[in-house]
C-alpha positions, 0 to 999 in steps of 0.5 A: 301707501296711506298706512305708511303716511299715517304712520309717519304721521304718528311718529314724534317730530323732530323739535323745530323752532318756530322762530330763530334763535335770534328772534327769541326774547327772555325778558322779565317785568320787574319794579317796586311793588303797585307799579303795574308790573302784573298789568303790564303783562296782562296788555302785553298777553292780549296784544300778542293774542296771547290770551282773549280778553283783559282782567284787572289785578283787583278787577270786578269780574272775579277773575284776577290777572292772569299771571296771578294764578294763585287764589291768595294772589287774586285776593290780595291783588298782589304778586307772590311768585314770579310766573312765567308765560310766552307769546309772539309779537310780530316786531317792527321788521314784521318778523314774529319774535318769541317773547318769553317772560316772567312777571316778578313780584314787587314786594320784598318780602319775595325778592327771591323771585326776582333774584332767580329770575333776573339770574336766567334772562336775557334782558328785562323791563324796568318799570317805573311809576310815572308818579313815584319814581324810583322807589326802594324796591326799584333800587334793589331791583337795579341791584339784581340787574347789575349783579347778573348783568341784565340789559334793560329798558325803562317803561315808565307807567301810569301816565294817566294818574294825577302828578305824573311827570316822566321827566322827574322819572328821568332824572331820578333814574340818572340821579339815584340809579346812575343809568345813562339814559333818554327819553325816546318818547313824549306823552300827548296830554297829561294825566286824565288827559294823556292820550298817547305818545310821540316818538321821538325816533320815528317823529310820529305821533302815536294813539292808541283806539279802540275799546282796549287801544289796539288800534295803532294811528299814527299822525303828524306829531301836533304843532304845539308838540313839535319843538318839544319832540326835536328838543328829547330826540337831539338830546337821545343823538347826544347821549346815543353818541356819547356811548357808542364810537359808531354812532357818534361817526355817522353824527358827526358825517352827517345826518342821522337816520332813524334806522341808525338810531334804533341800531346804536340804541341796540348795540348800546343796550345790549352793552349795558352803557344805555337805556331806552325810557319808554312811556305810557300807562297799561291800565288806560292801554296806551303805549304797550305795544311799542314797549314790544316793539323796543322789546324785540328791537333792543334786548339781546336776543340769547347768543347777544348775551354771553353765558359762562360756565364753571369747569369743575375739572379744571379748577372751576375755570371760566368757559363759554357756553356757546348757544349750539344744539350741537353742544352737550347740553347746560342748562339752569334749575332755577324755580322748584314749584308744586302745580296742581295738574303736573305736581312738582314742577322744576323751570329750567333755562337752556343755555346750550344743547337740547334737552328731550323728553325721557333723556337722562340729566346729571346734576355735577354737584351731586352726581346724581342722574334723574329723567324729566317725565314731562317737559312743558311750556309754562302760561301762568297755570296752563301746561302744554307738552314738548318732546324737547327744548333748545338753546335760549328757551325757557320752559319746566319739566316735572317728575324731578327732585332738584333744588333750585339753582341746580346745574343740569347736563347731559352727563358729557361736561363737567361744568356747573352754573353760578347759582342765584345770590339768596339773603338771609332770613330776617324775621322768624317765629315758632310754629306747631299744629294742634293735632298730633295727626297733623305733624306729618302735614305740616312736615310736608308743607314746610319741606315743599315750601322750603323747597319752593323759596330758598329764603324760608328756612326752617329749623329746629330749637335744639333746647325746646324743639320747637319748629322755626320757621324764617323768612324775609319778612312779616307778608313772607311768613304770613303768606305761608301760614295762609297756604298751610291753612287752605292747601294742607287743611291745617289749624296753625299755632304761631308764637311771636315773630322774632327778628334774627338778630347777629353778634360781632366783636368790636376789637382785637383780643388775644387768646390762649387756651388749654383744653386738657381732661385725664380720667383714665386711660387715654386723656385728652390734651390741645392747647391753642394760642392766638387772637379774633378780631372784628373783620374790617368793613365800611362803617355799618355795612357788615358783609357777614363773614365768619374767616379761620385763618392758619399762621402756625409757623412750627409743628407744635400743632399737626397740620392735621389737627387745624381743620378740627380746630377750625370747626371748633371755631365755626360751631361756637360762633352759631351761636354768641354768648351775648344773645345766643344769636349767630356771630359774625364778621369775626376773624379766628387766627390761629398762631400757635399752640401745643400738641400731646403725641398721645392725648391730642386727638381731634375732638381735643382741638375742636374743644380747645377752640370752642373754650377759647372762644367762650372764654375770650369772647367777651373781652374783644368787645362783643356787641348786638346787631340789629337788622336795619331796613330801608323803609319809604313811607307815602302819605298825601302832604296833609298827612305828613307831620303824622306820618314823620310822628309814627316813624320817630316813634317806632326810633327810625331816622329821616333821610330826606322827604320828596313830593310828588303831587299832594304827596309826599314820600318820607324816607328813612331807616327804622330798626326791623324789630320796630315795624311789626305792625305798623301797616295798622298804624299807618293807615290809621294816622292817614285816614286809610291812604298812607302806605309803606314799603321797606327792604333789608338795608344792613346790620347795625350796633342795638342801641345800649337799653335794648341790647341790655334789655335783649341780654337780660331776657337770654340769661332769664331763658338760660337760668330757666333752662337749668332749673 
């Protein structure tokens, strides 16, 4: 009898879940860069008992956060790749809640890493410094959130440091992010002496003690507090009953209950119509754990979010996934990771179904079917083994070759995901090794980061073949060639960083061309006739599209030669005559032309578009674009005239200036090509103590001298090349 126990013993056990699926929380931590992001995490994972013992993004011990799990990370005390972890947190209902998260960076040079995280969360938490507010990166973090519609809270962080003001963080967030939001927390103290929170909806006052503020006491909110409090908890009644109809019937039936206020600032978070603004600083360990009480309050829980799939046998048609294990199972790919104990590691969502160990996946888009060797829960570099993964949870597996936003089934439903919005590269630069016994290294690194970051791209200069390497930034490319360095051993040789610079046209022009060659035999011979023209779009935002539109009326061109012609198009506009830079938001109709019924052939209209394009180009006004980037620049007041110097002289523009404390925040838009740099210059102009953040704003026209400057240099090239 004790053999056969045993022996059940060893068999593998069902996958049962430790909590339900209405207490599992997908969220991420997501804000503009050093607004304590990676510290929040880092508290949260020691409430939760997650880890034993608190380590500081920049901290004496030589450890590092325990998010930033990559050396280059610790070193520079920032956040490169999104990192992924779970714990449980007993909530308010003194239920355990699973609370799996994802700790992004905030610099947006990785902005991927927050794209493809915001794609698969349920919820998320925004996290504003007390001090500066919403920033640029904050701004488009909103974005990301709105694109994916991820339900939110706002933390706002770092009480504790001088010129904190929540309140000025609450009007920014109405103001410049647009939220309908309220406090529902006031601080106790302020800046070196804040010592902890009142809540508003409980209408207690809150301390945090111990050596690392893990004791809860809660008191009677002070006396001279009290006004204050009932002030933010009316106007969160107020708000509260502005967005949501059964809240507003039990305000205007009576009195309101606290209980009834948590169940509206639920509903009307998960709707997205209202966001809870929380406070506190993580550094000082205050405020945190009521952050996790809100986390497992307020944001959905999985089936609280509806998912969508794309019916790729029903003309994509938009069908609901349902969040059952009893469903086939859809599931997203959406981060491509190397881990030095699993090897390449593919994190995946599940959004219904279960996926096991050894079970065969179907990827739709490529038909191909491949079997996950490991499935394992992820806590920053430490794996653990499950045999299977259910609806909600987010976990990886590894032993798979898939790219990142890739669909994954059981084979049973034709249905694929909508993927991640990935930008395009700004900033590029050639690379080559010294040895010839490098370039495979060097070929393997750059095909395991590509794979890693959809945003770097690496290409081949067809003239020179040189290896082009391209990214979202000067940080993005530099971070790689430190990792070619220490992960491949290889001594790297760079040339100058290139911004990537677009054409477009700025008018209508009309064409018509005739592509006709005779030696012999059979010639070639198609004629094509109609216009380009700029597509319309608001003044300086470029939406980057390249569109072939079809108003042939007769027969004179065979329907089966347009798709050739159209590639002729598409292949020409890679690359513009001005600059050799790609073409953009330009506009081929197609309305007429001319066929021969013996030396028309495909290659003949795919070469009739491509002269039409070289020889009318340039007539429809062809101009430069330029990236143009949104650049934040803080300096302390004393430093301000200096700081507005360096940015005329690098010929950005100022938007508007903003004080906070003694400092002061300089916001403006400067040419890409101009910021190269300009860390160094920054610095040095403030005595150290300046700093800048900047992000992709759009496509612009180049001022006349550099676009003459520009082309000069491309016929140089040219000229040279023919020599």
């Amino acid at each position: 009898m004790w053999r056969l126990a045993a022996l059940r013993a060893l068999r593998p056990r069902p996958h049962v879940r430790a909590v339900s699926l209405e207490r599992i929380r997908n969220i991420g931590i997501s804000a503009h860069i050093d607004s304590g992001k990676t510290t929040l995490t880092e508290r949260i994972l020691y409430y939760t008992g997650r880890i034993d013992a608190v380590h500081e993004v920049r901290g004496k011990d030589g450890v590092g956060a325990t998010m930033d799990h990559m050396e280059l990370e610790r070193e520079k005390g920032i956040t490169i790749t999104s990192a992924a972890t779970y714990c449980t947190w007993k909530g308010p209902d003194a239920e355990d809640y699973t609370v799996n998260i994802i700790d992004t960076p905030g610099h947006v040079d990785f902005t991927i890493e927050v794209e493809r995280a915001q794609r698969v969360l349920d919820g998320s938490v925004l996290v504003c410094c007390g001090v500066g507010g919403v920033q640029s990166q904050t701004l488009t973090v909103d974005r990301q959130m709105r694109r994916y519609e991820v339900p939110r809270v706002v933390f706002v962080n770092k009480l504790d440091r001088y010129g904190a003001d929540p309140v000025h963080v609450l009007g920014q967030l109405r103001k410049k992010l647009g939220l309908t939001c309220a406090l529902t927390q006031v601080p106790i103290g302020e800046e070196d002496k804040f010592a902890g929170v009142c809540d508003v909806i409980e209408e207690q006052a809150v301390y945090f003690d111990g050596p690392s503020g893990q004791v809860l006491r809660r008191e009677a909110i002070p006396a001279d507090l009290q006004e204050r409090a009932k002030t933010v908890r009316n106007e969160l009644i107020e708000t509260l009953a502005d967005v949501d109809d059964d809240f507003a019937e039990v305000f205007l039936g009576g009195e309101v209950t606290s209980a009834d206020i948590h169940d509206a600032i639920r509903r009307a978070t998960i709707a997205r119509t209202f966001c809870a603004v929380m406070m506190g600083s993580a550094y000082k360990n205050k405020g945190v754990q009521l952050l996790l009480d809100a986390v497992a309050r307020y944001l959905p829980a999985p089936p609280d979010k509806p998912n969508t799939a794309l019916d790729q046998n029903n003309d994509e048609e938009e069908v609901a996934l349902t969040c059952a294990t009893s469903d086939p199972l859809v599931a997203m790919a959406f981060k491509v990771q190397d881990h030095p104990q699993a090897g390449t590691l593919t994190y995946v969502r599940i959004y219904q179904g279960v996926m096991r160990k050894g079970a065969a996946l179907t990827n739709p888009a490529t038909k191909k079917k491949i079997t996950p060797k490991r499935i394992v829960r992820v806590h920053s570099k430490e794996l653990r083994n499950v045999d299977e993964l259910g609806p909600g949870e987010i976990a990886a597996i590894s032993g798979v070759e898939v790219e990142s936003g890739a669909t994954l089934t059981d084979g049973k439903l034709p249905y694929t995901l909508r993927s991640m919005y990935v930008p395009d590269p700004v900033m590029s630069l050639s690379v080559k090794v010294t040895s010839k016994e490098d370039v495979g290294k060097l070929s393997k690194a750059l095909g395991r980061f590509r794979r890693e970051d959809p945003t770097f791209v690496v290409s081949t200069e067809s003239e020179t073949g040189e290896m082009i390497m391209s990214g979202m930034g000067e940080l993005h490319l530099e971070v790689f060639l430190e990792r070619m360095r220490r992960e491949y051993g290889l001594q790297v040789e760079t040339g100058e960083p290139k911004v990537r610079f677009r054409e477009t046209i700025s008018h209508r022009v009309e064409y018509e061309y005739q592509h006709k060659r005779q030696s012999g035999g059979r010639g070639q011979y198609g004629k094509v006739i109609g216009y380009f023209e700029p597509v319309s779009a608001e003044e300086g935002d470029y939406p980057d599209v390249i569109e072939f539109k079809n108003e042939l009326s007769g027969n004179d061109i065979p329907p089966n030669f347009v798709p050739s012609i159209e590639k002729g198009f598409r292949e020409h506009s890679t690359k513009g005559l001005l600059t050799g830079h790609p073409v953009m938001n330009i506009r081929f109709v197609l309305q007429d032309g001319q066929a021969h019924e013996v030396d028309s052939s495909d290659i003949a209209f795919r070469l009739a578009a491509g002269g039409a394009f070289e020889t009318f180009y340039l007539d429809a006004g062809a101009v430069v674009l330029e990236p143009l980037m949104q650049v934040e620049v803080t300096v302390p007041s004393e430093f301000q005239a200096a700081a507005m110097q360096s940015i005329s002289g690098r010929k950005g523009s100022v938007n508007g200036t903003a004080g906070f404390g003694d400092n002061v925040t300089i916001y403006c838009t400067v040419p890409l090509k101009n910021m190269f740099g300009y860390s160094s210059e920054i610095r040095g102009c403030t005595q150290g103590q300046g700093e800048f953040a900047m992000e992709f704003d759009r496509y612009a026209p180049m001022g006349g001298d550099d676009q003459e400057q520009l082309q000069r240099a491309y016929q140089d090239q040219m000229a040279s090349k023919k020599k």
